[in-house]
N, C-alpha and C positions, 0 to 999 in steps of 0.2 A: 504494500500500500504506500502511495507515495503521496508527499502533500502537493500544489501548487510550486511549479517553480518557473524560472523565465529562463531563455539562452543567458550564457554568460556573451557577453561585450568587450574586444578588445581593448576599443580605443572611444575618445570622445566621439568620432565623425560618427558611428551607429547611433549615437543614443540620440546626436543631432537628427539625422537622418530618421530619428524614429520607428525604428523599425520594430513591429509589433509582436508580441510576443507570442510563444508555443508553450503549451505545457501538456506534462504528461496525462494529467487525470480528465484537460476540456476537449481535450485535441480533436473528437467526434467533433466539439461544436466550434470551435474555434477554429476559424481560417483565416491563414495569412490577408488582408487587402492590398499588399502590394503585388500577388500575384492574380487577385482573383474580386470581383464585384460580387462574390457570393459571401465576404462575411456582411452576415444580416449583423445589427444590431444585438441582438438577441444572443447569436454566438460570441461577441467580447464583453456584452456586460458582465455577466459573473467570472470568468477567468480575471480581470480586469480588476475588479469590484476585490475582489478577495486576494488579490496578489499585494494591491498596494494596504489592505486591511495587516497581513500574515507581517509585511515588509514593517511597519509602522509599528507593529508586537515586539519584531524585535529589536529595534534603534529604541522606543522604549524602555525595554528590559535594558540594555548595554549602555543607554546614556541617558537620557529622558530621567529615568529618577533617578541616578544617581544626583545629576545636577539638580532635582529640584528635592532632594532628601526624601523619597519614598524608603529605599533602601540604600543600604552602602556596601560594597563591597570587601571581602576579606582578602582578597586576593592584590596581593600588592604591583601588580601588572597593567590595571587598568587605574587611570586616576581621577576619573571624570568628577568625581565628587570633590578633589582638588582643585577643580578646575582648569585639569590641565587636558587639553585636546589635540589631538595631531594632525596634523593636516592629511592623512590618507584617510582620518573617518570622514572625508567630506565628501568621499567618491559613490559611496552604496546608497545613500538617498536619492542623489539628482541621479544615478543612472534608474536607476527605478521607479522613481516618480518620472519621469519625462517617459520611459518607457510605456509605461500605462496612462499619460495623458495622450498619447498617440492613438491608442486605443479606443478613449473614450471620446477627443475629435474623428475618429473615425465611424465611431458610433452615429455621430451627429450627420456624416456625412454621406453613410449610407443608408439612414433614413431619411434624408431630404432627397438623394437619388433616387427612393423606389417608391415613395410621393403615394404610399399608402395612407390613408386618413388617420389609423392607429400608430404609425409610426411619427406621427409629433408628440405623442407622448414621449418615447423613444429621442426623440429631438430633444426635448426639456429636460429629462432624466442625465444625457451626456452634458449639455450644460451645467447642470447641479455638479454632477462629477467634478467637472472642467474646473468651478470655480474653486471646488476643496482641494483637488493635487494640486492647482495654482496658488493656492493662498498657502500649503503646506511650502511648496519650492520657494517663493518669497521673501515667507516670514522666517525662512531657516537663510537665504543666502543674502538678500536684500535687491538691488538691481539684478533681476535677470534674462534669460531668451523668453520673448513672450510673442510677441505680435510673428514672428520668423522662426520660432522655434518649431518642431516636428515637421518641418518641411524640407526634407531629404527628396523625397522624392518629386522635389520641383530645383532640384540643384542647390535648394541653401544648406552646404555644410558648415558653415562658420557664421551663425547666428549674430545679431548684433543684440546685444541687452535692452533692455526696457527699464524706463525708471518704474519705482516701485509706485510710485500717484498713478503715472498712465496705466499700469496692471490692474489698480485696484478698481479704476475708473472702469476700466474693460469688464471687471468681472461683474461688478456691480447691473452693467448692463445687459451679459448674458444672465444676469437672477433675473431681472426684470422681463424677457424676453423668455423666459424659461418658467415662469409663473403664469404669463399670458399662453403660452402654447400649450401648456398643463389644464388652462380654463377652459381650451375650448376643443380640448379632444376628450377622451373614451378612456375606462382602463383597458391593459394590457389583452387579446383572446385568450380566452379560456386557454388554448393550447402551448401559448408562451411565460404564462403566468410559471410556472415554476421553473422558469428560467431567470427569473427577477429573484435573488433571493435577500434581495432588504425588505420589501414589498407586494411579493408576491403579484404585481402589472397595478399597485391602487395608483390612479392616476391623482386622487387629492390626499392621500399618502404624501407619496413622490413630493408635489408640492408646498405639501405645508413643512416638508423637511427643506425644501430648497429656501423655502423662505424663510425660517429659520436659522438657518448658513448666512442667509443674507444678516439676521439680528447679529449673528456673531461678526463678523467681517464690518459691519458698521459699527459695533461697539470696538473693532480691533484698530480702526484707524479713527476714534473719535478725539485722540490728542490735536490731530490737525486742523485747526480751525477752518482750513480753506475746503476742507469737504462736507461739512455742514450738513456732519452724519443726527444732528438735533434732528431737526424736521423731518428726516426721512424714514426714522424710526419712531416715531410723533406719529407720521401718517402710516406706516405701516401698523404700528400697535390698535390707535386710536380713529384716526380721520378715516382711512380707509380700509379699515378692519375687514368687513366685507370681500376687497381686492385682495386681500394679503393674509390668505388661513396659515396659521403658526402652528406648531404642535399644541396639542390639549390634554395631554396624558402620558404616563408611562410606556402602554402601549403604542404612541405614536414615534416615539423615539427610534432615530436611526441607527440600528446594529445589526452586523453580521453576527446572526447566530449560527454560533460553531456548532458542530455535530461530532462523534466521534469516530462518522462515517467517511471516508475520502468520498468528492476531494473538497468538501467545505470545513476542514477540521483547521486547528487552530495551530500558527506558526510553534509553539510548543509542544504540540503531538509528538514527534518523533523526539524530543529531547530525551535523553538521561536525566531523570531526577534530579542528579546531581550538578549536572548542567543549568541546570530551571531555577535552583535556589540553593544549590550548593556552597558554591561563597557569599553569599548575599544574608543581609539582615538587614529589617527594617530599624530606620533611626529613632533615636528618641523624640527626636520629634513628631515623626509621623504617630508615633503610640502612644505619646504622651497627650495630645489632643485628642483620642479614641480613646484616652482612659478617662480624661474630664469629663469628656458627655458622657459615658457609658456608652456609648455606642454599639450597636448590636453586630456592625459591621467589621469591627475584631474578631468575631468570633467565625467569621467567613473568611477572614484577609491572612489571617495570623495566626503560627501556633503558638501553644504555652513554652515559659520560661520560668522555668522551679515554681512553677502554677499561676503563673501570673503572667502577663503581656508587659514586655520590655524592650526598649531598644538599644543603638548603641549610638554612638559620637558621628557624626559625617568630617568630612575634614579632618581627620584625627592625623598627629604627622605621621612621617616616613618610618618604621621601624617599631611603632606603635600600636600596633593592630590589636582594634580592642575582642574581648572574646563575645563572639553573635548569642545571642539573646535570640529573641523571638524572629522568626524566617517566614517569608511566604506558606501560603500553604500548597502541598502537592497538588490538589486538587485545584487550583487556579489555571494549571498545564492544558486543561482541557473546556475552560468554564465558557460557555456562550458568552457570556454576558461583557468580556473583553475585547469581543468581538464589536463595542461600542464607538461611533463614530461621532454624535452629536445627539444627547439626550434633553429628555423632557426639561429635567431638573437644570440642566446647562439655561437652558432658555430662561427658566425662571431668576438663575441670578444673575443675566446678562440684563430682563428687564428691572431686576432691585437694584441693580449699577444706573442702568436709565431714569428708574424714577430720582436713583439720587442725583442724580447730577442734571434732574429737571426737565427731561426730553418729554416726559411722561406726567400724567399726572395722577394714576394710583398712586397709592402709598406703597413706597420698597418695602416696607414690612409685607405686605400683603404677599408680595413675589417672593419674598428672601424666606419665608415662612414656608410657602408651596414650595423650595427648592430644600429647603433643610429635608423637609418630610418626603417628597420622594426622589431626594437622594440616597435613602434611606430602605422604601418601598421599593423602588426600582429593581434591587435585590432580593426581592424576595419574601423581605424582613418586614417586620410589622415595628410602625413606630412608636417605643415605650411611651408612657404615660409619662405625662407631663415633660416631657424632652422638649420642647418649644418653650419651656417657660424656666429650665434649668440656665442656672447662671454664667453662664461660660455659651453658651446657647441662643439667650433669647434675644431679642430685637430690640437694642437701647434708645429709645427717639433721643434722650440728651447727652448722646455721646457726640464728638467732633466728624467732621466728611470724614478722615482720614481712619478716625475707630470705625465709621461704621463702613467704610471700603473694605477694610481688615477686615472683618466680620464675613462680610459677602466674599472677598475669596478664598478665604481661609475653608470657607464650607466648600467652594467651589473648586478648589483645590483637591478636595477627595470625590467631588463629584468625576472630575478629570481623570481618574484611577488608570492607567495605563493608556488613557488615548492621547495616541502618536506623543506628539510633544506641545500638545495645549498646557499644561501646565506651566514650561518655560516659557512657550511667546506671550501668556497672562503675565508672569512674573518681569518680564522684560518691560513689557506695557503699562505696568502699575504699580512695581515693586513692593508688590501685596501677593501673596500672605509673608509677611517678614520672618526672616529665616534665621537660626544662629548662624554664628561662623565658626567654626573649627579653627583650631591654631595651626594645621598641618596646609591651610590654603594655598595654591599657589595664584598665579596672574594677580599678583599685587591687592589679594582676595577680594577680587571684584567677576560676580558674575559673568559669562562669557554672554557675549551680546549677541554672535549668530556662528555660523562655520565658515571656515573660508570657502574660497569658490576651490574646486579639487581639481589636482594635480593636471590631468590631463586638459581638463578645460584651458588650464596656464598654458600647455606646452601646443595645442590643436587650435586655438581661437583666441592667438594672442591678442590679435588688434584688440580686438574688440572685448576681452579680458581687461588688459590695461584701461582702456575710455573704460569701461564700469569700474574700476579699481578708480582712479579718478573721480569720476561722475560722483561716486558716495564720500569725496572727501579720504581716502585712504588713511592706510595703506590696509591691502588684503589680511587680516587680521580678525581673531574671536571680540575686537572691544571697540571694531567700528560699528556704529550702530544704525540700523535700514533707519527707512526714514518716518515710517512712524513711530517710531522711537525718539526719533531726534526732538 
């Protein structure tokens, strides 16, 4: 049984060229589109869909928390949690995510080719895609190939970069055009429906997650005054509620749920135990907030530590390595539920950030409250009694913007639980939930601001490497910051 995998890639020119991927478990339905106008839509969304889900598990596990203190690792070979990053981790994301955004413009393009009435659904669904692997590639490199990218197969091997405003501008506009195309078709035929497997073909599914994506992506660049993401999340919440269906529930939230059947199984299936959580322990920080609330979600996340739930130090120095305490638990190797891309709960604290900073006019408590509770529910779990009014928990109206921001990501922070690396571009973005520091930090213990752009990209598309190394103010470095950061 084999999970989901992609060819390997020599060189930058492939991944430029985009050339779409094979794998062993879709290969019935997946067909190449550079040889053939027979991949339907239908045959790349789930290879597609679940390659960059598997991919995103595990840059996750390897760096994702470490940098933002989920876990830390025992193993003195990786240092992510020091802060120290290498420039060859920055080659496995952009070859993989541009590999599957190829994919998913391809989707969109052979459904406008075969100009079936069901297939604008199909059209809107690779949109939504379009805009998540594009705002993942971004918000991780900052200027990058966008408008020229994936177009190998019209001669452009050496892409020129895009600033990151024109990206976000673009994306903003396929949510929009991907919401209207969503309103005015059909769900999926009966016959293609389990071939969709976030959705199963719900065409106001699909939608109310794409729109959604758009809350997040509007709150992820609302530092820049010039995009006057106020009003447009105003009218998506409020003015035109109606135009713009949001998730309304746990159940509408978008995850790949894993099975432990190939080929929808989870980038940790085939792991060694040991592999999975072997050097790894959760920090004191992450346990120590699951131990104030009592949270029920320790007892899913976590094992015991001489009976009790503990962590250990992040950033500890060189030659220091403290002894692991509490570790994932095995059963996380296989769990659906990681299989999470942007949930109910996510929404609710994007709009408790909204109401506070005025876009809106519910009350954040109102939101920040439905997000504690089913961040909570979402798992499974039932939320203890009186947990919304517990002290470390509840919703302070006379705290300052800045306690009650804390408040909001600090929850939102475990709502984030292994998806991709939202927990860092939140923390980049608002320097909430505040973190200790270890004393073993390096990079002059200052958070890493994004990756560099990788190796090959430098050595295959210099020109145009260099003008984006420029264009962002340089030099190519973890502590230049994209520009909605700045």
């Amino acid at each position: 049984m084999n999970k989901i995998k992609i060819l390997a890639f020599a060189t930058f020119l492939a991944v430029a060229a985009g050339t779409p991927s094979c794998n062993q478990d879709f290969d019935e339905m997946n067909v190449n589109p550079n040889t053939s106008r027979a991949a339907t839509p239908e045959s790349l969304l789930a290879p597609a869909l679940h390659n960059v889900v598997v991919n995103n598990l595990d840059r996750a596990l390897r760096i994702g928390n470490e940098l933002m203190q989920v876990h830390v690792t025992t193993n003195n070979s990786r240092e992510f949690h020091r802060y120290n990053i290498r420039p060859s981790e920055s080659d496995f994301m952009w070859r993989n995510w541009y590999l599957q955004l190829t994919n998913f413009r391809d989707m969109y393009e052979s459904a406008a080719f075969t100009q079936q009435p069901a297939y604008k659904t199909y059209m809107g669904m690779s949109l939504i895609l379009d805009a998540w692997v594009t705002s993942l590639i971004t918000d991780m490199y900052g200027d990058v190939p966008y408008f020229e990218a994936n177009k190998g197969k019209e001669g452009i091997l050496t892409p020129k970069f895009d600033k990151q405003q024109a990206i976000y501008t673009d994306l903003f506009r396929k949510l929009e055009e991907a919401n209207k195309l969503l309103s005015e078709t059909t769900d999926l035929p009966d016959e293609v429906k389990p071939l969709d497997p976030l959705y199963n073909g719900s065409m106001l599914a699909w939608r109310k997650f794409g729109n959604s994506m758009y809350l997040r992506l509007l709150m992820r660049v609302s530092g820049r005054p010039e995009m006057n993401v106020g009003d447009k999340i105003k009218d998506i919440v409020e003015t035109s509620k109606a135009k713009y269906p949001i998730m309304e529930s746990n159940a509408e939230s978008a995850v790949l749920r894993f099975t432990t059947t190939p080929p929808l199984t989870s980038e940790f299936f085939n792991y060694r135990d040991l592999d999975f959580n072997g050097d790894k322990g959760y920090t004191d920080f992450f346990i120590n907030n699951l131990n104030a609330w009592t949270d029920p979600r320790r007892e899913k996340w976590a094992t015991l530590a001489g009976g009790t739930y503990m962590g250990i130090q992040s950033g500890y120095p060189i030659g220091q390595t403290p002894e692991r305490q509490s570790y994932p638990k095995i059963e996380l190797k296989n769990e659906p539920l990681l299989g999470n891309i942007l949930n109910y709960a996510e929404v609710q604290f994007i709009l408790a950030e909204a109401a506070l900073r005025g876009y809106v006019t519910t009350p954040a408590k109102t939101y920040y409250d439905k997000g504690v509770e089913n961040a909570i529910t979402f798992w499974g779990l039932a939320l203890p009694a009186g947990h919304l009014e517990k002290e470390d928990v509840k919703w302070n109206e006379n705290e300052t913007f800045e306690q009650k921001l804390e408040a909001i990501h600090l929850q939102k922070y475990y709502t984030l639980f292994f998806t991709d690396f939202q927990q860092w571009y939140e923390y980049r973005r608002t320097g909430h939930p505040i973190l200790p520091t270890g004393s073993g930090l390096m990079n002059n213990g200052q958070m890493p601001s994004r990756l560099r752009y990788p190796i090959n990209v430098q050595a295959l598309n210099a020109a145009n490497y260099q003008a984006a190394v420029a264009a962002m103010g340089g030099p190519d470095d973890i502590n230049t910051k994209v520009w909605w950061d700045q």
